[in-house]
N, C-alpha and C positions, 0 to 999 in steps of 0.2 A: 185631810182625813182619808180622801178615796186611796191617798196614794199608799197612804198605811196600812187598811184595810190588804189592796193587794199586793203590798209586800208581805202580809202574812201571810196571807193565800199561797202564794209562792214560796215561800221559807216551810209551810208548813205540809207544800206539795212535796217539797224536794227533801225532808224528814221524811215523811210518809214511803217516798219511792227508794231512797237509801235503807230502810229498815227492810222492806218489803224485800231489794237485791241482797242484803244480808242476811234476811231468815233462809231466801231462798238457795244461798247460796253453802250453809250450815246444813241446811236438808239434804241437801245432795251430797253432800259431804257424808253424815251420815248415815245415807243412802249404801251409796260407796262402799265403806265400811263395814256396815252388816253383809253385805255381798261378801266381801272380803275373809271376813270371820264364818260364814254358811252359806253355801249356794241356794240359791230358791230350789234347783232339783233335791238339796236334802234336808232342806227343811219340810216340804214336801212328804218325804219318805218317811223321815220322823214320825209325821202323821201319820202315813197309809200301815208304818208295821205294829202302832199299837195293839194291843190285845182288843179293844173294844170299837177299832176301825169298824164303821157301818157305812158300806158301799151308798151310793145314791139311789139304784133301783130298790133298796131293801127297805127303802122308808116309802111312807104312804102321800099321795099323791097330795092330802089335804097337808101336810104337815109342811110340806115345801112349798105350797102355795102362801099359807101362813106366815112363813118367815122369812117370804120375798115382799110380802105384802106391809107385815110390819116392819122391816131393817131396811129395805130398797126398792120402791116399788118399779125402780125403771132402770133396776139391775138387767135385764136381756137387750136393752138399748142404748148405755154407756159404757163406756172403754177405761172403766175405771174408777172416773171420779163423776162424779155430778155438780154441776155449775149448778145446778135450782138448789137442789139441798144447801152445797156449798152458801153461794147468797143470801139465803135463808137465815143458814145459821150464825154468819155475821153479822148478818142486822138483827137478829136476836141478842148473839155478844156484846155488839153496840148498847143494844140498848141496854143491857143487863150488867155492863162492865166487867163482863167474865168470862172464859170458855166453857159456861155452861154444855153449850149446842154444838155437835162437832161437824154434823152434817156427813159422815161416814157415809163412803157404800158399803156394802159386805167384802166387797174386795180391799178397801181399806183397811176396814175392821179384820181381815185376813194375814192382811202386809203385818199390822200390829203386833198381832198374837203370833205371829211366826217370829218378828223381828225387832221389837219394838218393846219400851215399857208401856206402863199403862200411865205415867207420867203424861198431864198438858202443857204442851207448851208449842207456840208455834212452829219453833224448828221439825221440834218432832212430826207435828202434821204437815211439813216442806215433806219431810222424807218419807212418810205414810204415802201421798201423793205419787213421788217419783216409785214409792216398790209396788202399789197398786199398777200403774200405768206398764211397770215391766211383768207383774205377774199376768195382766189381761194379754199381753204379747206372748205369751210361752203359753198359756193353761187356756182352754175351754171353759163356758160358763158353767158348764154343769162341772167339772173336777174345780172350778173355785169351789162353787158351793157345796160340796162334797167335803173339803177340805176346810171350810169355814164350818160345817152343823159336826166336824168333829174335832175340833180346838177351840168350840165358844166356852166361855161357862155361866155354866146352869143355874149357878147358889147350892147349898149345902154340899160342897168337894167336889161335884161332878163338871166336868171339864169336856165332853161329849155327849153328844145324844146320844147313843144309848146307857151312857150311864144314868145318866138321868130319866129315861123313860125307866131302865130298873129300878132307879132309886125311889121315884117320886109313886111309878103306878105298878111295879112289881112285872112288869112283862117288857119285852125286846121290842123297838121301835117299830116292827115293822106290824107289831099288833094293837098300836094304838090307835082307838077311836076317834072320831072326829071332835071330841068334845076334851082329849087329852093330847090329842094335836097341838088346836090353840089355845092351848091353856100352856104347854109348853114352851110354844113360840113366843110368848109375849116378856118368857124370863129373862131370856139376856141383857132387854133395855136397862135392867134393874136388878141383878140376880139377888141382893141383899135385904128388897122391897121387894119382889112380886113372887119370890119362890114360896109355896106351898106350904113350908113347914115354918114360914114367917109371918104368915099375914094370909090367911084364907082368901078373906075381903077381898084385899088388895090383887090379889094372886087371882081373882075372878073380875074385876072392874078391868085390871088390863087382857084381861081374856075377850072383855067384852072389845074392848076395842081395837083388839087383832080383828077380828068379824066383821067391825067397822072397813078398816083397812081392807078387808077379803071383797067385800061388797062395792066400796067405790074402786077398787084396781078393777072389778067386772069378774073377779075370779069365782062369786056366790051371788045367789039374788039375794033380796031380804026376806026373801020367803025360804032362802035354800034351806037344807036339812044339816047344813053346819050349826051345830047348837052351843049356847052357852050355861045352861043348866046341866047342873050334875047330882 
């Protein structure tokens, strides 16, 4: 019986490690390809010449704390990908038998929207991984996240912050309040749940919990004047 035991062990190692060298090996692949098809310089540009481009000093200081705090909070200290989230969200998979949880950083969720569908699958997150790891090589933190808060989207069409600061509060990003800051941050998790014109509620429970995020990354006390009433 021992010996059968670890010959499964072993058969079901060596399944495991073959699948693992063939997703990775489809990711890179492509990887590759999208390169091939668009350079990061002009998927890039794409962004920057939009009409509703909004530079990174033009937004207010709560609002990028926000959406570092709820998408990655240890975005200025990874090169890309994150090993805890990652882990994280595998054994959440594991346990849930899904890709639920993708364990993204903002640079991933970057690679994506510039390169990538919004289709799960783990080839896809092979190559999400490899164009993360090359965008952190060419781009600075703050031009990712420049280029990430203007190709997320929002829920109801808007596709950039400041569409959606006009859309949702009627003024230009750089005049939002702290109390439409996080309330904004919190939509990308869910833009079809937590936008504003779908679900008030809901669109304020995850407000609250961007605040939560503010406070344990140390970016607000729990007494700061970041508020969730409106």
């Amino acid at each position: 019986m021992k010996k059968i035991v670890i010959g499964f062990l072993f058969a079901a190692l060596f399944v495991f490690s073959a699948a693992a060298i063939w997703i990775t090996a489809m990711g890179y692949r492509m990887f590759a390809e999208a390169l091939e098809n668009k350079s990061l310089k002009e998927a890039a540009e794409e962004i920057r010449e939009q009409e509703s481009f909004t530079p990174l000093n033009e937004l207010p200081d709560t609002y990028l704390k926000a959406i570092i705090a709820a998408e990655d909070r240890r975005f200025f200290s990874h090169r890309g990908v994150d090993p805890v989230s990652i882990a994280r969200a595998v054994w959440h998979n594991l346990l849930s038998g899904s890709l639920a949880e993708g364990g993204s950083t903002i640079t991933q969720q970057l690679a994506k929207n510039l390169f990538f569908t919004q289709e799960k699958s783990f080839v896809r997150k092979a190559a999400e991984v490899f164009m993360a790891v090359r965008i952190e090589s060419e781009y600075s933190k703050e031009e990712i996240l420049e280029l990430y808060v203007n190709c997320i989207y929002f829920g109801d069409g808007y596709y950039c912050v400041k569409d959606a600061s006009m859309g949702y509060f009627g003024k230009a990003p750089e005049d939002m309040d702290d109390y439409e800051c996080t309330m904004l941050a919190g939509i990308p998790n869910a833009p079809s749940v937590y936008a504003p014109t779908e679900n008030i509620e809901l669109a304020r429970e995850r407000q609250k919990q961007v605040v939560e995020c503010m406070v344990r990354c140390g970016f607000i006390s729990e007494e700061g004047e970041v508020g969730c009433a409106g």
